[in-house]
N, C-alpha and C positions, 0 to 999 in steps of 0.2 A: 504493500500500500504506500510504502513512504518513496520509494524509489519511484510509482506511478505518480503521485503528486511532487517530485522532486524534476520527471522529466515532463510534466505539464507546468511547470514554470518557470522552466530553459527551453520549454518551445512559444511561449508567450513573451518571455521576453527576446526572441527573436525577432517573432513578428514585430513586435515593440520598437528594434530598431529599425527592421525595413520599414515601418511606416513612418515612422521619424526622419531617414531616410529619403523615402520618398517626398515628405511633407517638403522637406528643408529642399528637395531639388525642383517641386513646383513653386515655390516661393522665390528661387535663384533666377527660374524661367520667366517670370512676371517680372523680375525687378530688368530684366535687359530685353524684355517686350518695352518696358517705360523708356528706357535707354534707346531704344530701338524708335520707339515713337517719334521722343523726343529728336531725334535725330533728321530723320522723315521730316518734320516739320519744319525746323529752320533750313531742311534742304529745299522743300516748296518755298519756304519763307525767302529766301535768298533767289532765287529762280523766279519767285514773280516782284524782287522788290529793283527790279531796272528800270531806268530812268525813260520808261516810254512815258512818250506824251498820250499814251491811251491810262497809265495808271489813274485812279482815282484819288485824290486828295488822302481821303482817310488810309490807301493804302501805303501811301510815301510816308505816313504821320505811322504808321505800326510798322513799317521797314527802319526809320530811322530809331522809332524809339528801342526796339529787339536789337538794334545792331551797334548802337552808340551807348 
């Protein structure tokens, strides 16, 4: 009995670490999806903040302010 409840709590705390594990690598995944975003953005951001004369006022006023 005692070795059946000794290896049912060395197989739980297995599990225990692969989902800690796992937890800690979807957490890692999200934070360079943000990074990733982020990134995507100032590169639109940058790509449409050129100096046509088709920009619109407020977008020359949100390109200087992100870039200055």
């Amino acid at each position: 009995m005692r070795e059946f409840l000794r290896n049912k709590r060395k197989k739980v705390k297995e599990e225990n670490k692969i989902r800690e594990f796992l937890r800690n690598k979807r957490k890692k995944e999200k934070e360079i999806n943000k990074m990733l975003q982020g990134i995507r953005a100032k590169k639109i951001l940058s790509e449409s903040c050129g100096n046509s004369p088709f920009d619109s006022k407020r977008i020359r006023e949100n390109c200087n302010l992100f870039f200055n």
